[in-house]
BAKE-138872 format. One line per 8 residues: number of its first residue (from 1); for each residue x, y, z of C-alpha. Coordinates in nm, 4 decimals, always signed. Last residue first. Example, Ala and Ser with C-alpha at 12.3 -4.5 7.8 and 13.67 -1.06 7.14 Angstrom:
2) +1.3670,-0.1060,+0.7140; +1.2300,-0.4500,+0.7800 .
This chain:
449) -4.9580,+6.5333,+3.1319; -4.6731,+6.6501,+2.9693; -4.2945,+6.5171,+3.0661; -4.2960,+6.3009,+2.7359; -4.2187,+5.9166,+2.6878; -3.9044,+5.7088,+2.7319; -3.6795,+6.0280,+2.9194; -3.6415,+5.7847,+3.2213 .
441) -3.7903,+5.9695,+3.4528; -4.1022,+6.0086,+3.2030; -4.1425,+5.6011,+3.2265; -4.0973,+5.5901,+3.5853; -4.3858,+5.8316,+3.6085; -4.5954,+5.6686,+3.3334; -4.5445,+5.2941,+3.5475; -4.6917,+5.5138,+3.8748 .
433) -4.9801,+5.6330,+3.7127; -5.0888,+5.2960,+3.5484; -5.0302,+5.2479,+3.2088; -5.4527,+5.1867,+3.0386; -5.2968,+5.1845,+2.6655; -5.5625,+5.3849,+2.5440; -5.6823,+5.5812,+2.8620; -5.3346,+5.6352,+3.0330 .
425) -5.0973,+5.6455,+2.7548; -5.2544,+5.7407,+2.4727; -5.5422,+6.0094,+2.6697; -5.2626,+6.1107,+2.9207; -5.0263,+6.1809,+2.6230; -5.2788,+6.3932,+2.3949; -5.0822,+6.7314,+2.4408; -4.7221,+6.5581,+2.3769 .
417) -4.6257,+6.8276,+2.1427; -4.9009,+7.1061,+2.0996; -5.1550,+6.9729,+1.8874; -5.2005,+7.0603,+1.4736; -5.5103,+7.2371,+1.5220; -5.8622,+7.1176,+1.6123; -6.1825,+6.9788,+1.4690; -6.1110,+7.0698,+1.1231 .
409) -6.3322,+6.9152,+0.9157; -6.4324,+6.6012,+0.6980; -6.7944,+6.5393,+0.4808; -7.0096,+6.1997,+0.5679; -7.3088,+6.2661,+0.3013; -7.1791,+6.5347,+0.0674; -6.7732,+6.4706,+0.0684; -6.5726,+6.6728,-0.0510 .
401) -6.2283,+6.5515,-0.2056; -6.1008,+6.7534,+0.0258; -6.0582,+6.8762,+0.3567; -6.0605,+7.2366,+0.4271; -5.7508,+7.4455,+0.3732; -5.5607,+7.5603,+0.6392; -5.6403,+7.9457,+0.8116; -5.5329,+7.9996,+1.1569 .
393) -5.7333,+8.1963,+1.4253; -5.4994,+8.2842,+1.7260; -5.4827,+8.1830,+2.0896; -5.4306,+8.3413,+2.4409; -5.7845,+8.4904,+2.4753; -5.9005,+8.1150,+2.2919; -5.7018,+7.8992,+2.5810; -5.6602,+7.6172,+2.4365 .
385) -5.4841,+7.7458,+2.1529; -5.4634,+7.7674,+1.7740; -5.8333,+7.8548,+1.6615; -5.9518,+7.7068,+1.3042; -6.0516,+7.8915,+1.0064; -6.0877,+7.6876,+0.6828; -6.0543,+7.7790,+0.3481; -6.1877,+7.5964,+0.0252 .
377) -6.5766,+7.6328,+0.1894; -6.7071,+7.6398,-0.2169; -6.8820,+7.9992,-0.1596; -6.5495,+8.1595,-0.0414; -6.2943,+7.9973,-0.3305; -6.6095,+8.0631,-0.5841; -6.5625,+8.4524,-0.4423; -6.1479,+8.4496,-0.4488 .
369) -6.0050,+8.6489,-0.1463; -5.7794,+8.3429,-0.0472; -5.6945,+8.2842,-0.3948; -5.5768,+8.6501,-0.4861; -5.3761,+8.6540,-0.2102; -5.2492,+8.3169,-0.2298; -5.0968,+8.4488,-0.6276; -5.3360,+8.3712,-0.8705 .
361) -5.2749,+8.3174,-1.2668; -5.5692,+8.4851,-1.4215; -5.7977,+8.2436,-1.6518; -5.8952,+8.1229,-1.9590; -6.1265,+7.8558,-2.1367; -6.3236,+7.9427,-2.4521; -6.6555,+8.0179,-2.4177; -6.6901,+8.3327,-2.6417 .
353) -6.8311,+8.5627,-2.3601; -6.5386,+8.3896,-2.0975; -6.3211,+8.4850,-2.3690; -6.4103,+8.8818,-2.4000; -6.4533,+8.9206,-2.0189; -6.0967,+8.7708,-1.9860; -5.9461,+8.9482,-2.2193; -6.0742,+9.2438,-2.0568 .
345) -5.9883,+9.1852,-1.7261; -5.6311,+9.0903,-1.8257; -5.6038,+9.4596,-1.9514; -5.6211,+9.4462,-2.3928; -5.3404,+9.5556,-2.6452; -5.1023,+9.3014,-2.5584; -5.3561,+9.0030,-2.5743; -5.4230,+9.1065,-2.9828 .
337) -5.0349,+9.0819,-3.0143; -4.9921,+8.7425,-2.8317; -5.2734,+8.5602,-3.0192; -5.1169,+8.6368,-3.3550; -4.7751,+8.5378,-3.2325; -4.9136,+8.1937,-3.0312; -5.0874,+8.1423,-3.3734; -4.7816,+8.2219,-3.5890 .
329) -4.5239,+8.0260,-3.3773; -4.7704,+7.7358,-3.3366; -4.8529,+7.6692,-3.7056; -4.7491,+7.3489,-3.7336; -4.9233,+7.2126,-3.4316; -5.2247,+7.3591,-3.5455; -5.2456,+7.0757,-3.8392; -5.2416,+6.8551,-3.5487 .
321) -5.4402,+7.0144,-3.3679; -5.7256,+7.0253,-3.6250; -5.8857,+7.2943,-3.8547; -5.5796,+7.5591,-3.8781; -5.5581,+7.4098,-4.2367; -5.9263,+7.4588,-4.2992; -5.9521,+7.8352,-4.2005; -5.9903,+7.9743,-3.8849 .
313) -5.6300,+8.1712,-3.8631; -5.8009,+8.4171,-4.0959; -6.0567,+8.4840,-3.8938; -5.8333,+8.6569,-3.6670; -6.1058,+8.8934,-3.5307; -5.9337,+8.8107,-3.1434; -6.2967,+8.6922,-3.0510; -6.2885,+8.4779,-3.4026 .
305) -5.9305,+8.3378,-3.2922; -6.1030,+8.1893,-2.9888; -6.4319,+8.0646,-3.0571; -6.1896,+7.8434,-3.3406; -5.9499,+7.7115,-3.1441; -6.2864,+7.6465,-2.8814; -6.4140,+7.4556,-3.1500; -6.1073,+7.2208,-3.1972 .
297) -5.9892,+7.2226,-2.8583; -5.6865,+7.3643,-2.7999; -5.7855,+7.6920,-2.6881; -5.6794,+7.6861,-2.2772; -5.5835,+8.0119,-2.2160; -5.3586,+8.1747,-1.8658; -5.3491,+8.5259,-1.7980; -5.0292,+8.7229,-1.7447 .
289) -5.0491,+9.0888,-1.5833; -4.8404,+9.3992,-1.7030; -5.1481,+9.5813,-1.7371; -5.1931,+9.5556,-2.1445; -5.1661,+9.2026,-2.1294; -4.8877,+8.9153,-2.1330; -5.0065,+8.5744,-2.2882; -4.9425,+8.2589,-2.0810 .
281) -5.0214,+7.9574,-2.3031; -5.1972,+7.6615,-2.4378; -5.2544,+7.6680,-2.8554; -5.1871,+7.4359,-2.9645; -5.0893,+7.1095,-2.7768; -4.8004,+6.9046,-2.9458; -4.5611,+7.0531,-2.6608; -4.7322,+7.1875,-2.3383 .
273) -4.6238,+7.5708,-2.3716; -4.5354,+7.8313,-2.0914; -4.1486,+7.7002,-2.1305; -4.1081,+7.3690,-2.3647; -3.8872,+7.1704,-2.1413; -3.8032,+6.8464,-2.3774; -3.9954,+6.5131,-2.4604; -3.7716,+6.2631,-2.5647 .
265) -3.8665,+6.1094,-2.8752; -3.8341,+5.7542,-2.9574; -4.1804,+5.7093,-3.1448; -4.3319,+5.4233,-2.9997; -4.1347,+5.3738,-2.6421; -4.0829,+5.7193,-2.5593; -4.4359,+5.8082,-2.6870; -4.5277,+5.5529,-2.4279 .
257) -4.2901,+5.7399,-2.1505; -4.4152,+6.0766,-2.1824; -4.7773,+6.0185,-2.2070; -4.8995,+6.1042,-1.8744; -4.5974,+6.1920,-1.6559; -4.7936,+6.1584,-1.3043; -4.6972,+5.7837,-1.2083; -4.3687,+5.9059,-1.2190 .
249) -4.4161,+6.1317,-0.9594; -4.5472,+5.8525,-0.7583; -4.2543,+5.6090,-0.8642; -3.9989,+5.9248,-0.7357; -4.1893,+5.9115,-0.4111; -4.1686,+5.5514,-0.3771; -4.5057,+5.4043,-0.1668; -4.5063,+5.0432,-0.0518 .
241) -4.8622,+4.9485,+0.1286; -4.7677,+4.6624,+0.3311; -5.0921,+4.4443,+0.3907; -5.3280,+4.3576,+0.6485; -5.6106,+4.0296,+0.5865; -5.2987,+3.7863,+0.7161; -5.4585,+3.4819,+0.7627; -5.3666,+3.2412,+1.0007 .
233) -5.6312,+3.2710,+1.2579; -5.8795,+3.3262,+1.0618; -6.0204,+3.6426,+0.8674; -6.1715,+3.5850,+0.5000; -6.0491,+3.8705,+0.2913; -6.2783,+4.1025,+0.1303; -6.3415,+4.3591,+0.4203; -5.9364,+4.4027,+0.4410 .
225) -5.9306,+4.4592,+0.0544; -6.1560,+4.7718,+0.1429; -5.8868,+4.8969,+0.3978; -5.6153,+4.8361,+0.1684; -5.8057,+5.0362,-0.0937; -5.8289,+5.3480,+0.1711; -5.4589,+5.2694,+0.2657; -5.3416,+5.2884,-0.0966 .
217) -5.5236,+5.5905,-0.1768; -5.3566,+5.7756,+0.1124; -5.0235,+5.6863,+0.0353; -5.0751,+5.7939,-0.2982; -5.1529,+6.1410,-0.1648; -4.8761,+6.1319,+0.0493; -4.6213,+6.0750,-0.2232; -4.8127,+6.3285,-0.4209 .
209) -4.6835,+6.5468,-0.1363; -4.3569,+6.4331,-0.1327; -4.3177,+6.4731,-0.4671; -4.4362,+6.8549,-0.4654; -4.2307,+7.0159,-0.2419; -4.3017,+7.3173,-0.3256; -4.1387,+7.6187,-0.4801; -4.1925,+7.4284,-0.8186 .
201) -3.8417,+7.3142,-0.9528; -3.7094,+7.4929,-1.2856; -3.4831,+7.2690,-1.5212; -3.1526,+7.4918,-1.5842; -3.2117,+7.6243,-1.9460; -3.1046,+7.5589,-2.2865; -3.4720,+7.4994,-2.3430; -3.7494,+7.6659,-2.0413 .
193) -3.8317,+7.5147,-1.7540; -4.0012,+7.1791,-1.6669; -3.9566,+6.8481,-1.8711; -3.6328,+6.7504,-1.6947; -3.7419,+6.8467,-1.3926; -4.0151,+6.5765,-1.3645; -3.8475,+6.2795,-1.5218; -3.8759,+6.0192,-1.2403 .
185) -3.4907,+6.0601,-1.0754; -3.5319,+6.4770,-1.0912; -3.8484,+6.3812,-0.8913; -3.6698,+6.1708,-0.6495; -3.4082,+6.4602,-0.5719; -3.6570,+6.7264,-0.5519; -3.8242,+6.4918,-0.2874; -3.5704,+6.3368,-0.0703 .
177) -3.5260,+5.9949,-0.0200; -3.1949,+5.8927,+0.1246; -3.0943,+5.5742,-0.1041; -3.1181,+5.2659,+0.1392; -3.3818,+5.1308,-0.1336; -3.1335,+5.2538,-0.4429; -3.0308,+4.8889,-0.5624; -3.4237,+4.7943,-0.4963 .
169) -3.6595,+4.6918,-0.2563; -3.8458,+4.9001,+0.0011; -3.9157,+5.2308,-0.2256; -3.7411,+5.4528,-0.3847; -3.7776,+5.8072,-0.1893; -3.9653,+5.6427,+0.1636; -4.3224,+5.5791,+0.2337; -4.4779,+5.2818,+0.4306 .
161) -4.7833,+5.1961,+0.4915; -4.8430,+4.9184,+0.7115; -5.2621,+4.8444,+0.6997; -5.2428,+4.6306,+1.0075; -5.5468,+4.3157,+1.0011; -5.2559,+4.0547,+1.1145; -5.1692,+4.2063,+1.4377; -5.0071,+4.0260,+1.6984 .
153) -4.7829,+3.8255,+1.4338; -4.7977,+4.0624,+1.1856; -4.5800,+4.3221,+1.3885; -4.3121,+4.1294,+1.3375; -4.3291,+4.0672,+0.9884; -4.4223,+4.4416,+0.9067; -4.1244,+4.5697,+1.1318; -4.1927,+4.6958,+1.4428 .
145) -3.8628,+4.5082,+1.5937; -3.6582,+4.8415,+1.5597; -3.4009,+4.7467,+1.3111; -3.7217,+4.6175,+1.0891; -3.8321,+5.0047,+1.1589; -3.5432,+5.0960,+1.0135; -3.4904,+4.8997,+0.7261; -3.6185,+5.1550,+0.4905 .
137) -3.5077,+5.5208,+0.5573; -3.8188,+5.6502,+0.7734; -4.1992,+5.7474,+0.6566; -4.3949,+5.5731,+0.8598; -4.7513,+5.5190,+0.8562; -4.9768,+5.2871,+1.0170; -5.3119,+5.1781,+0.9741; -5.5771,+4.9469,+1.1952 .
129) -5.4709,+5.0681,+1.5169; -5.4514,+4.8201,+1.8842; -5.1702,+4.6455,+1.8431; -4.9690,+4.9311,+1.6481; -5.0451,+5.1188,+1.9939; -4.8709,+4.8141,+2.2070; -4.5588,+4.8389,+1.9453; -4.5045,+5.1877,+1.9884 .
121) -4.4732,+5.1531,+2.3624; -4.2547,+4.8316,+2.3142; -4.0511,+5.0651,+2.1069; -4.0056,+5.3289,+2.3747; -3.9316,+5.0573,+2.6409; -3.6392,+4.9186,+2.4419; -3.5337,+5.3080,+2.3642; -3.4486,+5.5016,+2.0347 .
113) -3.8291,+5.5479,+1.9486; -3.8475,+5.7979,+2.2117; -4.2737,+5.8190,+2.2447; -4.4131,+6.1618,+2.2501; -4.7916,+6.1850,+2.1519; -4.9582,+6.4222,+1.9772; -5.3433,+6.3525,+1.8612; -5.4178,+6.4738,+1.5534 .
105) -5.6935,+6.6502,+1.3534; -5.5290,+6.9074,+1.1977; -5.1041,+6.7923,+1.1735; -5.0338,+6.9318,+0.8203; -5.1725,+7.2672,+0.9366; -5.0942,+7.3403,+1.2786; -4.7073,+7.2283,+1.1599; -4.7547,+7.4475,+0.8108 .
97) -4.8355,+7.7254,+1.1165; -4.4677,+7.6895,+1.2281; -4.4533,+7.6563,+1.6170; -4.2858,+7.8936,+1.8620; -4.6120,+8.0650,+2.0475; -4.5965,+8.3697,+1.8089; -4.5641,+8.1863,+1.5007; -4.2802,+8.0135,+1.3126 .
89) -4.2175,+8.1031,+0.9800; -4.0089,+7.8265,+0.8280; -3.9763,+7.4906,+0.9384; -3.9974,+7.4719,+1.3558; -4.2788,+7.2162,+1.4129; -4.1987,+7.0551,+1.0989; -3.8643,+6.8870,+1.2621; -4.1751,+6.6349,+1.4179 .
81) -4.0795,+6.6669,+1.8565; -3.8014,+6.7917,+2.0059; -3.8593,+6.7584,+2.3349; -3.9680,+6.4016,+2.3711; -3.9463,+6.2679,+2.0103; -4.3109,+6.2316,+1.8167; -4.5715,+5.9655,+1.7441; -4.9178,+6.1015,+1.6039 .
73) -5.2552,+5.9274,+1.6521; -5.4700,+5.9733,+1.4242; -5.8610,+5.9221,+1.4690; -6.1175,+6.0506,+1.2508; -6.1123,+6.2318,+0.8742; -5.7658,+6.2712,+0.9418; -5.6525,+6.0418,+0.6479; -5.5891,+6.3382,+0.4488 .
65) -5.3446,+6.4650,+0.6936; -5.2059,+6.1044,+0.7380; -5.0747,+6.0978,+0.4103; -4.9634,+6.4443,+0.4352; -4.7840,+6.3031,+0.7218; -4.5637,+6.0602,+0.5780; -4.4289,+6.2766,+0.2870; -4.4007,+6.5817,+0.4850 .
57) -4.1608,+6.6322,+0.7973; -4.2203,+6.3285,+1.0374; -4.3242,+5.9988,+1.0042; -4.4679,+5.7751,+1.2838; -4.8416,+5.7950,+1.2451; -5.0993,+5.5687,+1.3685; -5.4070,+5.5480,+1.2342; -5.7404,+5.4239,+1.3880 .
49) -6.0422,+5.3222,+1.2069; -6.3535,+5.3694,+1.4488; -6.4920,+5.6028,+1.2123; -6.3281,+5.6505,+0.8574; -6.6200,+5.8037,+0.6632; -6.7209,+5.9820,+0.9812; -7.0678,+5.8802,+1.1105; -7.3627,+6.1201,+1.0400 .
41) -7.5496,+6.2981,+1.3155; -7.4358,+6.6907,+1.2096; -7.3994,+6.5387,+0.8501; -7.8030,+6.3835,+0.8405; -7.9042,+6.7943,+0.9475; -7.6804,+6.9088,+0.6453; -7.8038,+6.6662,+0.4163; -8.1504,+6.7865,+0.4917 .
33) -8.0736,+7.1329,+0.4160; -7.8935,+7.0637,+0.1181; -8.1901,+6.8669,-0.0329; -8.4626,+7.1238,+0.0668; -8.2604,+7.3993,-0.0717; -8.1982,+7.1695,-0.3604; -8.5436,+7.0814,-0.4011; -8.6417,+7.4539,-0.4077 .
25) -8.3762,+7.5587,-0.6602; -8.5432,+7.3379,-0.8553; -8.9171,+7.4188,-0.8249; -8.8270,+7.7213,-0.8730; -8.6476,+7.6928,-1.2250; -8.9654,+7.4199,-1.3282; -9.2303,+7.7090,-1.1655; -9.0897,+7.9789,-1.3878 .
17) -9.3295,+8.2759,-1.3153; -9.3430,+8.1515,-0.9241; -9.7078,+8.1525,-0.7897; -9.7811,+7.7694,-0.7543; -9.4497,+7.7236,-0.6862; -9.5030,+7.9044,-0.3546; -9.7175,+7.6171,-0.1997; -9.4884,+7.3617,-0.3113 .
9) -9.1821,+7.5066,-0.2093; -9.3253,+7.5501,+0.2003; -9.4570,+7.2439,+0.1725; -9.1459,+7.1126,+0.1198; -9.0029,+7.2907,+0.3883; -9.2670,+7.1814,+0.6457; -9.2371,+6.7924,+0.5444; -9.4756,+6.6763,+0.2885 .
1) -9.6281,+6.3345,+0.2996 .
């Protein structure tokens, strides 16, 4: 039987011109509004799995960012809370807006880790979460009791993820981890820049984030393992999840190392190039402005050189990229000096006619203002503030990957510090009024309540 939509589509197909092309876009109107009354009522892909998160800074959290499709609870110091709060720009109410960001969808605690009573805390909440993240210089948490062994014993199902620069084992374990030095370790720099050059970082920190993002993975497939294992007494169905941040960089190099091994080259910094891919480059237009082509693929080579009426550089021993490969000096020339005559919307109108794959390079500005970045829900506006005459609007990106059935959002910002400490301490761990009092007096857990 026909709902009132769908009878609505069916009835006017029988007038639309192109009734297959109407008929479509009416199924997916029908489609999209039905997923989107099943999301309003739709469980969370991660309900009733709670996280707890004791890193700080970026590696650790990001993790838990992407995790924050439900419940995390975050662990901070009384007073000073994650160092994040207070990196860079720092808003009108004191905190950073990367903090509000990276820490969406989390519940702020403050717990002083450097106390007996402090780590028993900790220890209660591990008891009762199914994840945990930490991101501190390995051995520490073993020096704290919370250790995976220990915390094993009361909790065998605990996903322990841990993420430091080289890992848990190792000569460099006790190494300090930092990103651009772990990426300089796993080959990253080396292959970025230009030859005879310094090696050029990205103005991000980009190995702790993939850091984070492998973090993530590892939990999610830890969490499925958990559903395979047979629970008893004695089994542990948890497991450590041991993330490097120079092995997850390294994990990104593609074919560097097996052409290593066959061949024994080196790969070296090859600028705006990729080397042995031709052509792929940054050409320089008529208004000063860069823009971005993709025409190694054999047919697209072709599309390509025919829009810039170098027919000439179609022939048979341009055919392949191999035989391209040879060539690149004169292609990338030829391309270059048609480019240099044209305004970056034009070569872009001209190549997106031709089908061969190009683009401007964005700066946030552009990105933020993009149309396909508007109509795919990229950007997110949340409010900062309890108070909304008080607050601000902040913009973070939405979640992704998307999600059509059980999609994330933004419920609230990153939380002032120690705004969730009556729901932790008083309705998860049930501490009784005058045990939270003694606790505050003696600097183990945060004055706000």
């Amino acid at each position: 039987m026909l709902n009132k939509l769908d009878s609505t589509v069916f009835l006017s197909l029988k007038n639309s011109k192109n009734k297959l092309g109407f008929f479509k876009r009416g199924f997916a109107a029908s489609r999209k509004l039905q997923i989107t009354q099943e999301n309003e009522k739709s469980p969370k892909p991660l309900k009733g799995i709670r996280v707890l998160e004791l890193g700080q800074l970026i590696a650790g959290p990001f993790c838990g960012t992407i995790l924050g499709y439900y419940y995390i609870i975050k662990v901070e110091s009384p007073k000073l809370g994650d160092p994040l709060r207070i990196w860079r720009h720092l808003d009108a109410d004191g905190v950073s807006p990367w903090f509000r960001s990276m820490s969406r969808n989390k519940k702020s605690c403050e717990i002083n880790l450097r106390t007996a009573e402090g780590k028993k805390l900790v220890g209660q909440l591990a008891n009762k979460s199914d994840v945990l993240i930490e991101n501190f210089r390995p051995g520490t948490m073993e020096k704290w009791g919370l250790g995976p062994d220990e915390l094993y014993k009361t909790n065998p199902s605990l996903i322990y993820t841990r993420v430091s620069g080289y890992g848990q084992t190792g000569p460099y374990a006790a190494k300090p981890g930092y990103a651009s030095v772990c990426e300089a370790m796993a080959g990253f720099r080396y292959i970025n820049g230009f030859p005879n050059q310094a090696p050029v970082r990205p103005n991000i920190s980009l190995g702790d984030s993939v850091a984070g993002l492998t973090a993530a993975l590892g939990v999610v497939m830890s969490l499925l393992a958990r559903n395979k294992l047979s629970s008893s007494d004695n089994l542990i169905t948890g497991q450590v999840v041991d993330v490097a941040i120079y092995e997850s960089i390294f994990n990104m190099m593609e074919g560097i190392l097996p052409e290593y091994d066959r061949f024994g080259e080196i790969r070296q910094p090859s600028g705006t190039t990729v080397t042995g891919i031709v052509p792929t480059n940054a050409y320089l237009c008529l208004d000063g402005k860069y823009v971005i082509i993709g025409g190694n693929g054999d047919s697209i080579y072709k599309r390509l050189m025919q829009a810039a009426g170098r027919d000439d550089l179609t022939t048979k021993k341009f055919a392949t990229n191999k035989d391209r490969v040879k060539y690149q000096e004169l292609i990338d020339g030829a391309i270059s000096e048609w480019i240099k005559t044209l305004t970056s919307k034009q070569v872009i109108e001209k190549l997106e006619k031709a089908d061969v794959p190009c683009g401007s390079i964005y700066n946030i500005e552009d990105f933020a203002n993009d149309n396909h970045v508007k109509e795919r829900k990229l950007i997110e506006t949340i409010r900062v503030g309890k108070n909304r005459s008080n607050g601000y609007d902040l913009k973070v990106p939405a979640f992704a990957p998307k999600l059509e059935s059980t999609p994330g959002g933004t419920l609230w910002a990153g939380p002032d510090l120690g705004e969730h400490n009556r729901e932790v301490f008083i309705n998860l761990l049930e501490l009784k009024e005058h045990d939270i009092k003694k606790l505050q007096d003696d600097g183990i857990i945060g004055k706000t309540l």
